[in-house]
Structure formats: C-alpha cells, structure tokens
C-alpha positions in Angstrom: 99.3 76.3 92.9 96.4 77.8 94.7 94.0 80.1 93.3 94.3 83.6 94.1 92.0 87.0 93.7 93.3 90.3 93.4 90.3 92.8 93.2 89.5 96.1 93.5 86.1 97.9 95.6 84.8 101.2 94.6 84.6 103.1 97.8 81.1 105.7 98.9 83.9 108.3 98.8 84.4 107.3 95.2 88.1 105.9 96.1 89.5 102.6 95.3 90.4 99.6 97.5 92.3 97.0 96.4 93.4 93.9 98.3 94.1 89.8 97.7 92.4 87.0 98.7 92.2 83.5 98.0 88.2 83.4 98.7 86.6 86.6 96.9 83.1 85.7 98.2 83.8 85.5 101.8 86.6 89.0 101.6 83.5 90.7 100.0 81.2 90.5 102.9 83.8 91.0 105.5 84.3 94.3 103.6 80.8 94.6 104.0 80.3 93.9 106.9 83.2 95.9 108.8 85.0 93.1 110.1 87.6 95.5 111.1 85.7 98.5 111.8 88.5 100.6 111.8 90.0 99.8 108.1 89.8 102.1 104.8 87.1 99.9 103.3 85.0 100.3 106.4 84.8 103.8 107.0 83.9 104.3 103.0 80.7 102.0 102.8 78.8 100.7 100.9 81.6 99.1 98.7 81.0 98.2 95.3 83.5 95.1 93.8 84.4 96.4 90.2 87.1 94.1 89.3 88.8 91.2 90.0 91.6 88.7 88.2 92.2 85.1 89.1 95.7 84.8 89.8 97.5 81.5 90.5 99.9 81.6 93.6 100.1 83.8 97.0 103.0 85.4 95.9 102.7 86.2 92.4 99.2 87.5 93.5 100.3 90.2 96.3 103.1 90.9 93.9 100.4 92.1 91.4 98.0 93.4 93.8 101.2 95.6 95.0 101.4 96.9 91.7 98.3 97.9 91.3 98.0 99.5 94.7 101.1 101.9 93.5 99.2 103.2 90.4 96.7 106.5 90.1 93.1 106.4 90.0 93.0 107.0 86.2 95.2 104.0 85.7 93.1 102.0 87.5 89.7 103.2 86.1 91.5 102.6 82.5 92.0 98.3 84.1 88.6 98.3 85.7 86.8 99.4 82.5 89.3 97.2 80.2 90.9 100.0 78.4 94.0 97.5 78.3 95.6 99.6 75.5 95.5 102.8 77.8 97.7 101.2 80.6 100.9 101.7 79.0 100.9 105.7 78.3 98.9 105.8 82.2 101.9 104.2 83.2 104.5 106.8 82.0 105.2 109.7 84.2 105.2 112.8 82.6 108.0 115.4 83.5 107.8 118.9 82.7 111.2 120.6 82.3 110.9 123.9 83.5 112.7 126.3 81.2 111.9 129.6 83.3 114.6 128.2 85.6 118.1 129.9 85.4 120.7 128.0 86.2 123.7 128.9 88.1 126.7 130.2 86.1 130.2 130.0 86.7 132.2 132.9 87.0 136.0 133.0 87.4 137.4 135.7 89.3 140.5 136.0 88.0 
C-alpha cells in the first residue's frame, strides 16, 4: 500500500484548503509557489499547512479527503486543533422545526 497525505492549508482569506497527496513536501511548495496560478490555493496566499494524516492507499485517502472537504469550517477547526471528541456533535445537523407554520387543513364540503 503506498503512503498517502490528506492535509489541510489555512488560506490569507482565513479559509481552508484541503487536498491529497502522496508527497506533502513537494504539494506544499507547489501550493506555494502557484503552480496553477489560477487555483483556490493560489489566489489566497500565503498558505499555512495546519494539518495533515498519513493515510495508506490512493483510494482510501481521497475517500477521506472527500469527507473532509464536505464538512463546515467549525468541524474542521475542531480536527485541526484535535478536539476529536467534538467531531461527532459538529457532525449532526441541527433542524429547527418551525412551529409558526400552519399547516393546511382539510375541509370537506359536504
């Protein structure tokens, strides 16, 4: 199995970036160095690298990265400063049922 990075930069804008990588030294400096001038990273320099996890296997790695990518800033502030036991109540989505609401009534004309 070949070692994997899935990381996450801390953007000027104060944004995150995450991505994969099997080489987290050489993505860095790309990042850095705005390799593809047009990408999120490189309109939002400097880039700060605030966390990363060594992950074994391309596929289980994008699978995580894509995981991470889907959650909200607080979530992954809460993984970046390893607030592990926060992740599960950031994870739950919180639904307010609005009561003011009427609902439609039936009314039988006969």
């Amino acid at each position: 199995m070949k070692l994997m990075y899935v990381y996450i930069l801390k953007c000027s804008d104060g944004t995150f970036y995450t991505g994969v990588t099997n080489n987290l030294n050489r993505r860095f400096k790309e990042h850095e160095s705005a390799l593809h001038e047009n990408s999120y990273s490189a309109r939002r320099l400097p880039l700060e690298l605030v966390y990363y996890t060594e992950i074994y296997g391309p596929l289980t790695a994008i699978k995580k990265e894509k995981q991470i990518k889907k959650w909200a800033q607080a979530k992954k502030l809460a993984l970046i400063e390893g607030r592990y036991e926060d992740l599960p109540n950031l994870a739950k989505k919180k639904r307010v049922l609005d009561t003011s609401a009427k609902l439609p009534t039936r009314t039988d004309a006969s």
